[in-house]
C-alpha positions in Angstrom: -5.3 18.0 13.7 -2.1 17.8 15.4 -1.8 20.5 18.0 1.8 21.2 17.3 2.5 23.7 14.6 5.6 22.4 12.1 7.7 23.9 9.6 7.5 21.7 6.7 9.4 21.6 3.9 8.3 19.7 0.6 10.3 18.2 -1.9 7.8 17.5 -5.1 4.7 19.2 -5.5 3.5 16.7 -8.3 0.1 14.4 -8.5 0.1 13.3 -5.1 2.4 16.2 -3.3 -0.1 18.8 -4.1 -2.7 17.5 -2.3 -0.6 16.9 0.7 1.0 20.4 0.9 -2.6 22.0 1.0 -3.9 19.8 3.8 -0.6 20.7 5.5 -1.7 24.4 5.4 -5.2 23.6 6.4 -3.6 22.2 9.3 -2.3 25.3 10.3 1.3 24.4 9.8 3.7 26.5 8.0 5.0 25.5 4.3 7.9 25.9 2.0 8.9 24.0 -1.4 10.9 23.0 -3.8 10.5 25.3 -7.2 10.8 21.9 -9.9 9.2 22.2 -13.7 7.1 18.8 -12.6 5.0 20.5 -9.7 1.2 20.8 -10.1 0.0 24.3 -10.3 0.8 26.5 -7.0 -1.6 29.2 -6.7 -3.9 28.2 -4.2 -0.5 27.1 -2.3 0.9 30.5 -2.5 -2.2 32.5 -1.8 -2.5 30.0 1.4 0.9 31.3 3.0 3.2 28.4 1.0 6.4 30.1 0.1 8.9 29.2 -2.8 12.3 28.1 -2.6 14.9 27.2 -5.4 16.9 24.9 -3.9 16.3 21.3 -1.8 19.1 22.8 0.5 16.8 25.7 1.5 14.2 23.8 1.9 15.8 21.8 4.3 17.5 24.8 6.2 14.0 26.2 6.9 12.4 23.1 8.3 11.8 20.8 11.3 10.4 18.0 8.7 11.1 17.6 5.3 8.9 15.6 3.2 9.7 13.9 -0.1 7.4 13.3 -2.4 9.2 12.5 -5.6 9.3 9.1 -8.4 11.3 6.7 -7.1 15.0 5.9 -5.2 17.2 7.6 -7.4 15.2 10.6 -7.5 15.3 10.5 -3.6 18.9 9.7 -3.5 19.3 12.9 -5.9 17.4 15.0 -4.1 18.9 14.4 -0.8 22.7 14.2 -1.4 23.6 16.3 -4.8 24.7 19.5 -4.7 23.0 21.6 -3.2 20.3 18.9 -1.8 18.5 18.3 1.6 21.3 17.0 3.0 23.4 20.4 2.8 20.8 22.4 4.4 19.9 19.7 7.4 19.6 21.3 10.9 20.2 18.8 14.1 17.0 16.6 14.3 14.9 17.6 11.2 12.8 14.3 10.1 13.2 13.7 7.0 9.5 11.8 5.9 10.1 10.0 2.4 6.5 9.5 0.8 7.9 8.3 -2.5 7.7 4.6 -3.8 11.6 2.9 -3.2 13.2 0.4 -3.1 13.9 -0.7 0.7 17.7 -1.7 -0.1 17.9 2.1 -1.1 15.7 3.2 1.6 18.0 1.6 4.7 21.4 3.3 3.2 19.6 6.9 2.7 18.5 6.8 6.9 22.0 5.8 7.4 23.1 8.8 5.4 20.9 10.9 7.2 21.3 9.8 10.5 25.4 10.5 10.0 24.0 13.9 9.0 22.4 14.7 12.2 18.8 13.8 11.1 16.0 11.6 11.8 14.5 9.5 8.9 11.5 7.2 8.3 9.6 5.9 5.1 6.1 6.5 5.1 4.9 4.9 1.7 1.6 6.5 -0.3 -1.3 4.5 -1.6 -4.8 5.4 -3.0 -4.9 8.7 -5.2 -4.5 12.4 -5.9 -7.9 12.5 -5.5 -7.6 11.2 -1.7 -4.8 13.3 -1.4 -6.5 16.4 -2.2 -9.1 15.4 0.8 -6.4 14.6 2.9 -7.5 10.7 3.0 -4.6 9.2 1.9 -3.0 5.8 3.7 0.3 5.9 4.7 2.5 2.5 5.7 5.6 3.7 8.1 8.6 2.3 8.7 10.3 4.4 11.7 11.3 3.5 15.5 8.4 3.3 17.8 8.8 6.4 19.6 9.5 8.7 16.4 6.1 7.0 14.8 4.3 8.3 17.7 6.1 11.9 17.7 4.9 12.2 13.9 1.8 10.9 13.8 -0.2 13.6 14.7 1.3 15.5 11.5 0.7 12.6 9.1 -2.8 12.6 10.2 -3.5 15.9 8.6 -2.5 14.4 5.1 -3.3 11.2 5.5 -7.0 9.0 7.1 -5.2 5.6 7.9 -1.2 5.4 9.0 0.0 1.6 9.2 3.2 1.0 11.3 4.5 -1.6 9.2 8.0 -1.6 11.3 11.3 -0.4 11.3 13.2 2.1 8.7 12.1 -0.1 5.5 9.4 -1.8 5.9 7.3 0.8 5.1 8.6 0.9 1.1 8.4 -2.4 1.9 5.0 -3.3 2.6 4.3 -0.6 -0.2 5.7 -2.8 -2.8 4.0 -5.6 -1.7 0.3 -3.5 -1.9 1.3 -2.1 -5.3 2.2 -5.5 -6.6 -0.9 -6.8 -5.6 -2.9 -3.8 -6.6 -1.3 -3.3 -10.0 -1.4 -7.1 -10.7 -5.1 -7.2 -10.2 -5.5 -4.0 -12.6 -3.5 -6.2 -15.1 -5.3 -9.6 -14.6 -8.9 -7.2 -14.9 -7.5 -5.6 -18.0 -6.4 -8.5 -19.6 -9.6 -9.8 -18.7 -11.7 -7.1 -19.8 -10.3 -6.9 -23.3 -10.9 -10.6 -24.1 -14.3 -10.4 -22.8 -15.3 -7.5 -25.3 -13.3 -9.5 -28.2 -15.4 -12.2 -26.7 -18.7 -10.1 -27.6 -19.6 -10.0 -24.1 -21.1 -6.8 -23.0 -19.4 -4.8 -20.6 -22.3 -4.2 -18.2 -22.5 -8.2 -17.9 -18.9 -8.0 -17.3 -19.0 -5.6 -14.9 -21.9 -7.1 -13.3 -20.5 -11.0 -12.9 -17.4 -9.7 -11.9 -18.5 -6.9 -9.5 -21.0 -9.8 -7.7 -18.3 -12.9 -7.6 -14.5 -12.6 -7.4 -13.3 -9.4 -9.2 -15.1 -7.7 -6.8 -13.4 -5.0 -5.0 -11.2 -1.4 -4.9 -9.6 -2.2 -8.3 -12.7 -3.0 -10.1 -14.2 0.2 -9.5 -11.4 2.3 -9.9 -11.4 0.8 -13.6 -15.4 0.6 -14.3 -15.6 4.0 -15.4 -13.3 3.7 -17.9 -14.7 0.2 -18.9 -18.2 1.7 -19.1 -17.4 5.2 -20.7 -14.2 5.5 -21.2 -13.7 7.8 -18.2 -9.6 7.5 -17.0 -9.9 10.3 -14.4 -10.4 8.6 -11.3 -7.1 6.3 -11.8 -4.3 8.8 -12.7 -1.5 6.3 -12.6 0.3 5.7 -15.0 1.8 3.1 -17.1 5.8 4.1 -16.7 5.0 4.7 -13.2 3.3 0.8 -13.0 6.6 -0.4 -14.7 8.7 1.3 -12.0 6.8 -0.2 -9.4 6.9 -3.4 -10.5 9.8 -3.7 -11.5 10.7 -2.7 -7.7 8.8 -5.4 -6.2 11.3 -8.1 -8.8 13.9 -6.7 -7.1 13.1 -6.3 -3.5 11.5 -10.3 -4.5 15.3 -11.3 -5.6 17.1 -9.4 -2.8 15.0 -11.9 -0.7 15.4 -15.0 -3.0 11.8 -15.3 -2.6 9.3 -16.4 -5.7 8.5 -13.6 -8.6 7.0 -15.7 -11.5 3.6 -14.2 -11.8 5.1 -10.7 -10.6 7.6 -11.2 -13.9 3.9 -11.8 -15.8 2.6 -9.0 -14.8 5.7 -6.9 -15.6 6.0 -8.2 -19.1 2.9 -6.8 -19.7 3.1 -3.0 -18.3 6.9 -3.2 -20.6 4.7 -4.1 -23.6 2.6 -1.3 -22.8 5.3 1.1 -22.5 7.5 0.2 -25.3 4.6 0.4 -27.2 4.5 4.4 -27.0 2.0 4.5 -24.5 4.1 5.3 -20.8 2.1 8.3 -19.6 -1.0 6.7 -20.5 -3.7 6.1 -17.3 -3.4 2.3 -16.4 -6.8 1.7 -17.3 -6.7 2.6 -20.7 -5.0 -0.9 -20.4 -8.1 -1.9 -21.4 -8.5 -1.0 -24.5 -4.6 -1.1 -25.7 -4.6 -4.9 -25.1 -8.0 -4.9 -26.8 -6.7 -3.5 -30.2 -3.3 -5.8 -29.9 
């Protein structure tokens, strides 16, 4: 638990945001937010000393550290510089702590912005799930200067169970783009693989078993065997638009770099079928049985 107490405020108290606001309380530090439509239920927040506020700008007035917890870059872009946004309300030296998904071009002109601004910034990228989130296990993958790192760390450790210093402002989305790609590729390749198998006549245990014991073995797998053996989605609430977006960040981060996409434009052909489909806010691992029916 980090000894000092902080004044927090949180932009986007959704899936993941939730989870990370309570263990922010639990840590003894103090806690306001962003009123949005898209937040989780509050009540536990409230009744735990989390107080309300309507705009992003007074959010931002009331805190040492704001953290943003929102879709994607132009979500974080809007957040932070429309009317009435972080930026407006920004006191000398608040941290601004982005813990969305982005893309790092977007990430290096936002610390720019709020550097001019008087602020400090640095990216410090999600993975795992609302479930980890909720018991303040969460990995985070930072991209800040050495020395601000160290100053935050202590706070990140009440949300979060391993923090990765992937480098400077950046490489933090970074390195989260490359995880998701690989992550979310895998889920693809096992759903893909999964739904031949049953149109194969395989049975699923044997499946799971082979697979589980040679090399499909691993985090991914079992996030999706309980949907392959009962059809049981809860334990992998991402979703497919929200796969799409991340992919399709990794292409461009891939061609900002000129470095090799192919299989990543593979693996994004397939979450676009699944979306234009009807079937964005599906769980990814109801993959499974989509590609099965096709």
């Amino acid at each position: 638990m980090s000894e000092r107490r902080w004044r927090i405020g949180l932009v986007g108290v959704g899936l993941m945001g939730h989870g990370i606001a309570a263990n922010l309380l639990r840590g003894g530090h103090s806690l306001c937010f962003l009123e949005h439509p898209g937040n989780q239920p509050v009540d536990d927040l409230l009744a735990a000393g989390a107080e309300p506020r309507s705009s992003a700008r007074e959010v931002a007035a009331e805190a040492e550290a704001v953290i943003l917890c929102v879709t994607g870059s132009p979500q974080v872009e809007a957040v932070l510089f429309e009317p009435g946004g972080v930026l407006e309300g920004l006191m000398p030296g608040t941290v601004v702590i982005d813990c969305s998904t982005a893309l790092p071009s977007s990430t290096e002109r936002v610390a720019e912005r709020v550097a001019a601004a008087g602020g400090r910034f640095l990216d410090a990228a999600m993975t795992r799930t609302p479930k980890e989130a909720e018991a303040g296990r969460l990995n985070l993958i930072v991209g800040a200067p050495q020395a601000l790192f160290e100053e935050l760390r202590p706070l990140l450790a009440c949300f979060a169970e391993n923090i990765a210093h992937a480098g400077p402002v950046g490489a933090g989305h970074t390195l989260k783009l490359l995880h998701n790609f690989v992550s979310l590729g895998f889920t693809a390749v096992l759903a893909e693989a999964a739904a031949a198998s049953r149109r194969a006549g395989i049975d699923d245990a044997a499946f799971l078993d082979v697979l589980g014991k040679g090399g499909g073995g691993g985090v991914i797998l079992e996030r999706l065997r309980p949907f392959i053996e009962s059809g049981d989605s809860a334990g992998f609430r991402f979703s497919v638009a929200n796969a799409l977006k991340d992919i399709g960040y990794y292409r461009t981060m891939t061609e900002d770099l000129a470095a090799e996409h192919g299989v990543a434009e593979a693996v994004l052909a397939l979450y676009r079928q699944a979306s234009d489909a009807g079937h964005a806010e599906r769980p990814v691992p109801e993959l499974v049985s989509l590609l099965e029916r096709d």
